[in-house]
C-alpha positions as CSV (number, residue, x, y, z in Angstrom):
1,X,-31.2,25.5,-4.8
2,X,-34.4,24.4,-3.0
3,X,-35.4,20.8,-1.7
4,X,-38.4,19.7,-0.7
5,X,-37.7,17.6,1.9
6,X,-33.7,16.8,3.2
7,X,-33.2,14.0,5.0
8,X,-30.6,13.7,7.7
9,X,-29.1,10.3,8.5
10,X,-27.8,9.5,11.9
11,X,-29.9,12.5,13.5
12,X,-29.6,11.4,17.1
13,X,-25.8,11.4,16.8
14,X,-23.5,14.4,18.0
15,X,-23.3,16.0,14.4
16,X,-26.4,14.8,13.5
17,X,-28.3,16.7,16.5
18,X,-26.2,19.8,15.3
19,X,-27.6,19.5,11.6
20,X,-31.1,19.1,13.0
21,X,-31.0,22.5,15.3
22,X,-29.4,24.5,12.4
23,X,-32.3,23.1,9.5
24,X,-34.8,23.9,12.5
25,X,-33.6,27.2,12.7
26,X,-33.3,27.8,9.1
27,X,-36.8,26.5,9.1
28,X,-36.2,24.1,6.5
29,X,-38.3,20.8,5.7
30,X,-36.4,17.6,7.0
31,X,-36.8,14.5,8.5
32,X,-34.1,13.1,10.5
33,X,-33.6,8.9,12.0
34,X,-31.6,6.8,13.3
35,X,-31.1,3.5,14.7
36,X,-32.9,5.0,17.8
37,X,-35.5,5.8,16.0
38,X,-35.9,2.2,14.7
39,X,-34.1,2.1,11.0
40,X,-31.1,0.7,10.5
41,X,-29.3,1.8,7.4
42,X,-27.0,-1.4,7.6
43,X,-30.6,-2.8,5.9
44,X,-30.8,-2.2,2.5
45,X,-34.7,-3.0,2.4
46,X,-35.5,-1.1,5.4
47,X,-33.7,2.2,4.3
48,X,-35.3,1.8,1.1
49,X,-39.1,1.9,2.7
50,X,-38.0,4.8,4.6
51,X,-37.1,6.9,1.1
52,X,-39.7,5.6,-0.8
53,X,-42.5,6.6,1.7
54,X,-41.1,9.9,2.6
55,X,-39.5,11.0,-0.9
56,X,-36.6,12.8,0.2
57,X,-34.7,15.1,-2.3
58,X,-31.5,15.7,-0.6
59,X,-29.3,13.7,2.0
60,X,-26.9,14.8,5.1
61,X,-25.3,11.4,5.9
62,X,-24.6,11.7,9.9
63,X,-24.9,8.6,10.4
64,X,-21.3,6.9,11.7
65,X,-20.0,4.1,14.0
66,X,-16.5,5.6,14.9
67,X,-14.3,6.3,18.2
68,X,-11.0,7.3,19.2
69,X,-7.4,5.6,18.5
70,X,-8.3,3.6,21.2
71,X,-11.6,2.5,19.8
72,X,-10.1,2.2,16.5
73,X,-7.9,-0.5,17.4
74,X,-9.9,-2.5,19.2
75,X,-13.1,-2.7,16.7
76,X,-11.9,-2.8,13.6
77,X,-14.0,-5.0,12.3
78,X,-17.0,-3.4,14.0
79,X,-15.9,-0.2,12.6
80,X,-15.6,-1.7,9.0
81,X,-18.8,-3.3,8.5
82,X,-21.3,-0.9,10.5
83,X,-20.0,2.2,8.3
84,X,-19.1,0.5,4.6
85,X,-23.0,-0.9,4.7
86,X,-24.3,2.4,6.4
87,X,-22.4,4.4,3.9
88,X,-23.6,2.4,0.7
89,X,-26.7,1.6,1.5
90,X,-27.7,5.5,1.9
91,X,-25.9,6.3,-1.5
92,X,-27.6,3.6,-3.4
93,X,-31.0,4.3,-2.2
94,X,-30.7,8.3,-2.6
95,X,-30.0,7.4,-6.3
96,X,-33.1,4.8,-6.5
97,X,-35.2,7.1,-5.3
98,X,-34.7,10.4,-7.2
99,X,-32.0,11.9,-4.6
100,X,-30.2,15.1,-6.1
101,X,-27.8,15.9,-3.7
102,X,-26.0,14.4,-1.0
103,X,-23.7,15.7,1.4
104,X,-21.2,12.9,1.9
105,X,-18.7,13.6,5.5
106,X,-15.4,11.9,4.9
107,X,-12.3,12.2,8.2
108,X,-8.9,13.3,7.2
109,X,-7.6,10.4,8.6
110,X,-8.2,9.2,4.8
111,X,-5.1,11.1,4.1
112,X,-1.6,8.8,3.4
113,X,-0.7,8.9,7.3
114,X,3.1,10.1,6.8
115,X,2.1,13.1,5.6
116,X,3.9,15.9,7.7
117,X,2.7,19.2,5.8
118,X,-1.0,20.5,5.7
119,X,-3.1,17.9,3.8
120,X,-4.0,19.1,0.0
121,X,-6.5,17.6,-1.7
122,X,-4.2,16.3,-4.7
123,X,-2.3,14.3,-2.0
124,X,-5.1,12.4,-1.2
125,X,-3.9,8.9,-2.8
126,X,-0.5,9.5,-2.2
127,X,0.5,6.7,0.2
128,X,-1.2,4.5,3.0
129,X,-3.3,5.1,5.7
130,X,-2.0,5.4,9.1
131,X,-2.5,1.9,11.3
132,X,-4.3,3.5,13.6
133,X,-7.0,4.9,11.3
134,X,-6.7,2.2,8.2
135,X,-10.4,0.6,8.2
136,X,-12.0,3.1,9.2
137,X,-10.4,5.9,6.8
138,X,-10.5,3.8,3.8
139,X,-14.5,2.9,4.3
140,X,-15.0,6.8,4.1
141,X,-12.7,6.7,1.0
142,X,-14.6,4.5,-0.3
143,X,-17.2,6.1,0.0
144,X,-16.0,8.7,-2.8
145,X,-15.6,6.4,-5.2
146,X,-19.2,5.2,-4.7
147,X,-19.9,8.8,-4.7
148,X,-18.0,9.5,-8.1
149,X,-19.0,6.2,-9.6
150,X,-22.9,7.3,-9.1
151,X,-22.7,10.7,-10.2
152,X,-21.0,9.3,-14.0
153,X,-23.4,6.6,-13.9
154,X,-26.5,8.0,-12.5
155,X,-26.0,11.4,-11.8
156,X,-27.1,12.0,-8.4
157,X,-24.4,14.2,-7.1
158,X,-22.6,13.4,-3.6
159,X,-20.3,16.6,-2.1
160,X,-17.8,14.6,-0.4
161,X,-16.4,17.0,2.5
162,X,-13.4,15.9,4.3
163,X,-13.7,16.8,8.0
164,X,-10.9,16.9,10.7
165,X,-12.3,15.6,14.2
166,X,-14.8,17.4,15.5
167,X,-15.6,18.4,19.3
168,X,-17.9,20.5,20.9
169,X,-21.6,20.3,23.4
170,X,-23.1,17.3,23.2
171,X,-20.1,15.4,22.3
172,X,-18.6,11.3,23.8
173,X,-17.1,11.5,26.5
174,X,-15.2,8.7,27.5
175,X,-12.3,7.9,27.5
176,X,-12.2,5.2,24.7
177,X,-15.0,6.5,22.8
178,X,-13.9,10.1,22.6
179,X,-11.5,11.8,20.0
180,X,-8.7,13.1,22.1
181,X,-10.1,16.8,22.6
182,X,-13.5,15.2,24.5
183,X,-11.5,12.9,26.2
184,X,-9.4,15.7,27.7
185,X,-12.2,17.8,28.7
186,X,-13.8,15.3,30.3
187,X,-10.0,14.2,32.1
188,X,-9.4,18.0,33.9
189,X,-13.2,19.0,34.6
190,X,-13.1,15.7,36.5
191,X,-9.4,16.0,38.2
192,X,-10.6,19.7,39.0
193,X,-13.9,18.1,40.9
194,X,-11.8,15.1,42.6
195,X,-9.0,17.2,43.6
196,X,-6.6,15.1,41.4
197,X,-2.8,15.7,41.3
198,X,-2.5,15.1,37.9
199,X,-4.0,14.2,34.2
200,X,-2.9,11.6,32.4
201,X,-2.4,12.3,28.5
202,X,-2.1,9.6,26.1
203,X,1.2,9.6,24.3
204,X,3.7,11.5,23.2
205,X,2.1,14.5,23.5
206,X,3.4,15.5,20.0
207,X,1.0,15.0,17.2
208,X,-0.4,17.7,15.2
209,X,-4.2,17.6,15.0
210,X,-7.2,20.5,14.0
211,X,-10.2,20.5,15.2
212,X,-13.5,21.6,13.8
213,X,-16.5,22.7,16.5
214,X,-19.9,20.8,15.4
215,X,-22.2,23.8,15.0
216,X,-19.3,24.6,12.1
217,X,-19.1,21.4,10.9
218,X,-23.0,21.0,10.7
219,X,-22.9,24.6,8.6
220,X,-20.1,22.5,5.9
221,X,-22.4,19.7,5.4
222,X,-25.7,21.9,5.2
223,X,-24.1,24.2,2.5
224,X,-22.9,21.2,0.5
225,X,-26.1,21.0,-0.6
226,X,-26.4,24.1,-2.4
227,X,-23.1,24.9,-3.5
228,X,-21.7,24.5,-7.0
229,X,-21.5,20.8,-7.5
230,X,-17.9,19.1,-7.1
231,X,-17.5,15.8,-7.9
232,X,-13.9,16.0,-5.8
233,X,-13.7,16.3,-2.5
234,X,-13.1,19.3,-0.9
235,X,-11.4,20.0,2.7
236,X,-13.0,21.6,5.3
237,X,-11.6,22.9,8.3
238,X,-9.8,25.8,10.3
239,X,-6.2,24.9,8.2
240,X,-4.7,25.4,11.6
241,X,-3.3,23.0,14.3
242,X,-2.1,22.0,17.8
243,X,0.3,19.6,19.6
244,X,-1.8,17.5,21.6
245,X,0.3,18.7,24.9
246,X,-0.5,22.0,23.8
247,X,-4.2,21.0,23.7
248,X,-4.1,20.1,27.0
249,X,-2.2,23.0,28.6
250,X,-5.2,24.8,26.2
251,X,-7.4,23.0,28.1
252,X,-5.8,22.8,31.8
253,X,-6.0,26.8,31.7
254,X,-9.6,27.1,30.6
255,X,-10.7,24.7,33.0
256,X,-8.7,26.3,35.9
257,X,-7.1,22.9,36.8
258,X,-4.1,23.8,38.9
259,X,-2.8,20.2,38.9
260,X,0.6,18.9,36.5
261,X,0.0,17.1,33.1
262,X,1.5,13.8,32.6
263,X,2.4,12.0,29.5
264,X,1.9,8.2,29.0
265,X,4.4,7.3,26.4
266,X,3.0,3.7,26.4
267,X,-0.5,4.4,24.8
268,X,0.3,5.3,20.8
269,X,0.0,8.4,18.9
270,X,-1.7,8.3,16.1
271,X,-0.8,9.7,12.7
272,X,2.4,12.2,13.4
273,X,0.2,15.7,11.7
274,X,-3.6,16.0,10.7
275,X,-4.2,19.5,9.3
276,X,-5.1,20.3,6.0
277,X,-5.1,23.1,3.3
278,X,-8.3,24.7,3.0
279,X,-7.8,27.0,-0.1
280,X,-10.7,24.9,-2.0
281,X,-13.4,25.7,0.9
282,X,-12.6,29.1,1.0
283,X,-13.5,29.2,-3.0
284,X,-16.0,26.6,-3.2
285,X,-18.2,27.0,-0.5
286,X,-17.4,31.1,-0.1
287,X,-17.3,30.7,3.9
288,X,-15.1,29.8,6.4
289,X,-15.8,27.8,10.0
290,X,-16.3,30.9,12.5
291,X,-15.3,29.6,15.9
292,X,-11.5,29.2,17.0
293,X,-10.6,26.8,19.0
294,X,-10.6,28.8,22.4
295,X,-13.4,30.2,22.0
296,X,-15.2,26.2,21.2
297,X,-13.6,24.9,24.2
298,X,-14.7,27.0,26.2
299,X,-18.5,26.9,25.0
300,X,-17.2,22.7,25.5
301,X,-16.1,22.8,29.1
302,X,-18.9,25.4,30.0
303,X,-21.8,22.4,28.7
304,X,-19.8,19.6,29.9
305,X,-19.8,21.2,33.8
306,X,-23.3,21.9,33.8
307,X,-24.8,18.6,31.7
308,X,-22.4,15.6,32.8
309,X,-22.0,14.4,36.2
310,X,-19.6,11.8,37.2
């Protein structure tokens, strides 16, 4: 399949900046903006000049307002109006304006949150959302049932990709901001610099999460255009996970951090498990994500000591 022109929403944003490099190197036609650039997609009429003037035939939604637990908890509000007019504003003008395929990033933390086993795409409705994830998770849900309600009605056809977190160059880092894999980074590189005794980890130390790196990530959403269409959403990820203490230790050794880890049992958790079954990808999309997770954070920590001074 062939587009004339592909737009990429939220360009300027750590995926987004990954989706741009890999079209660019693919040398395919796109145009990529963000509120940087001056449009907002939370306005309707705005995002609608944009498509009409530039006549995109295929979208790569990037464009998010989304943090850590943390984050989660304190804007939820924030979270819940920036994405659900973001989200649905993009769909509905991709469908006025001729739009035939959209690649539509949902999170796993969608998934009922007391879920203990790898996540399966039939399990997706089968209880609540986790507290810690609930407005944010359910906006991106929602967003398949825009997604499926515009293909029956109108037929432009949104892949709907459901993404664990993703890490890797270029990502937040901050402690509040940043899923727990950036924060991390950012917590030992630092303690190595300062001389530091110890890192503190939020927590328990025993969730299960996976972790996708961008540049594979940005590969998912790009090949959602061109794959056979599926109006269900499909998981993508490595299907494999990590206790959060044994991220850290992960990350203590490839930093060289000789310091102790210590757990702060007062800060919450999270969902208990986050990894999901990926038998669908490996049929649908014919590919898998390429880069483990040692071999991403190390390509993290090497652009994190050389780009970001504290």
């Amino acid at each position: 399949m062939q587009f004339r022109k592909i737009f990429v929403a939220g360009g300027n944003g750590f995926l987004g900046q990954r989706v741009v490099a890999l079209l660019k190197d693919r040398g395919l036609p796109f145009v990529s903006l963000s509120l940087r650039d001056g449009v907002d997609f939370r306005d309707i009429r705005q995002t609608l000049d944009v498509f009409r003037k530039e006549s995109f035939d295929a979208v790569i939604n990037c464009a998010a307002f989304v943090g850590g637990i943390a984050f989660g908890y304190a804007h939820p509000g924030e979270i819940f109006y920036n994405n659900v007019l973001m989200a649905s504003n993009l769909m509905e003008v991709s469908r006025l304006t001729g739009v035939s395929r959209f690649a539509n990033p949902i999170s796993n933390c969608s998934y009922p949150g007391e879920l203990t086993v790898d996540f399966r795409e039939s399990e997706w409705w089968n209880g609540p959302l986790h507290e810690s994830v609930l407005t944010y998770g359910l906006v991106r849900k929602a967003s398949w049932v825009q997604a499926r309600a515009y293909y029956k009605q109108y037929g432009l056809e949104p892949v709907s990709v459901i993404l664990p977190n993703m890490y890797g160059p270029g990502d937040h880092f901050d402690e509040t901001r940043s899923h727990a894999l950036g924060a991390l980074i950012m917590k030992f590189v630092e303690a190595k610099r300062n001389d530091l005794p110890q890192v503190t980890v939020w927590g328990s130390g025993k969730p299960i999460r996976e972790w996708l790196y961008v540049d594979d990530g940005a590969e998912a959403l790009t090949r959602a255009l061109t794959i056979p269409y599926e109006v269900e959403p499909v998981n993508v990820g490595t299907g494999k996970g990590i206790s959060v203490i044994d991220l850290a230790s992960l990350i203590r050794e490839t930093v060289s951090y000789k310091g102790d880890i210590a757990l702060d049992t007062s800060m919450p958790d999270g969902a208990p498990h986050k990894t999901m079954d990926v038998t669908r990808m490996r049929q649908v999309f014919k590919w898998s994500p390429a880069t483990g997770l040692r071999e991403g954070i190390e390509k993290t920590v090497q652009w994190y000591e050389r780009n970001v001074k504290q």
